[in-house]
C-alpha positions as CSV (number, residue, x, y, z in Angstrom):
1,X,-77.4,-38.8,64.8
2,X,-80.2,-37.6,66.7
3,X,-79.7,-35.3,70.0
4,X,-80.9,-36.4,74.0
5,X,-81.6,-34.5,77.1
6,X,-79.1,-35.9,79.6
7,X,-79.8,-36.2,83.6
8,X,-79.8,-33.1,84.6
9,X,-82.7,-31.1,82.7
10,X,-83.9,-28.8,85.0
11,X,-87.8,-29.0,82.8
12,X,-87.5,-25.3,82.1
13,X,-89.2,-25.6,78.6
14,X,-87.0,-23.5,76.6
15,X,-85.6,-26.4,74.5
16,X,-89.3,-27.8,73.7
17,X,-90.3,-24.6,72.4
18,X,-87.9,-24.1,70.2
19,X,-87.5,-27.8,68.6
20,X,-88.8,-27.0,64.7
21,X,-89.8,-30.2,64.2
22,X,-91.7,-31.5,67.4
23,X,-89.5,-33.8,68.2
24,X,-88.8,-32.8,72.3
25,X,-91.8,-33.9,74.4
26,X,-92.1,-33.0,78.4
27,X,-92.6,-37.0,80.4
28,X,-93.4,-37.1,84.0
29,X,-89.8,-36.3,85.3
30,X,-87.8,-34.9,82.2
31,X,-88.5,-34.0,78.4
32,X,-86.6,-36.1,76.0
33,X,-86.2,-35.9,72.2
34,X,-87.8,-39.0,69.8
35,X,-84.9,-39.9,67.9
36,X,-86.4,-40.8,65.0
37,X,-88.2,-37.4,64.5
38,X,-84.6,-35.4,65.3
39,X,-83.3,-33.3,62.6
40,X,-80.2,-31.9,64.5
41,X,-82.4,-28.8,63.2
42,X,-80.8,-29.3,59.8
43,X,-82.9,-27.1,57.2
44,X,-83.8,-25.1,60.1
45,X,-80.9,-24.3,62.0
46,X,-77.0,-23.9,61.8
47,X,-76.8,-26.1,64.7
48,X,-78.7,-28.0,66.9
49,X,-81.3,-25.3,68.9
50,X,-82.1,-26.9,71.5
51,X,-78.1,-27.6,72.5
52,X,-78.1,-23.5,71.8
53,X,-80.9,-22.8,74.3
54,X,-80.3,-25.0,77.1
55,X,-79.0,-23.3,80.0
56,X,-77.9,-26.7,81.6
57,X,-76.1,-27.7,78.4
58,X,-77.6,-31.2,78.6
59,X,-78.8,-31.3,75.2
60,X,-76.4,-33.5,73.5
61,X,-75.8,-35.9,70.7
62,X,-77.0,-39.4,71.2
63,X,-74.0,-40.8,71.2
64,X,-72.1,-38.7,74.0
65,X,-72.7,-39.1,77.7
């Protein structure tokens, strides 16, 4: 399961800059995460980074709200 930026993201960067494989891109509002390149930064990461660096805590799994 692959992680999203919920409402909320306050386009600070952090989480974009620390995705290992690309997979968080900054739109004209927001920056969102392409779910079929998220790796839940498996191989990379204990846990997903970009949940650990958010300082909104909006970076979530898909399938919450």
């Amino acid at each position: 399961m692959a992680y999203k930026i919920d409402e909320g993201c306050i386009v600070c960067g952090t989480c974009f800059l620390e995705c290992p494989v690309s997979a968080i891109s900054e739109g004209d509002v927001t920056f969102s995460i392409d779910a079929k390149v998220c790796v839940e930064c498996k191989g990379y990461f204990d846990e997903p980074n970009c949940a650990k660096v958010c300082p909104t805590e909006i970076c979530v799994p898909e399938d919450d709200s």
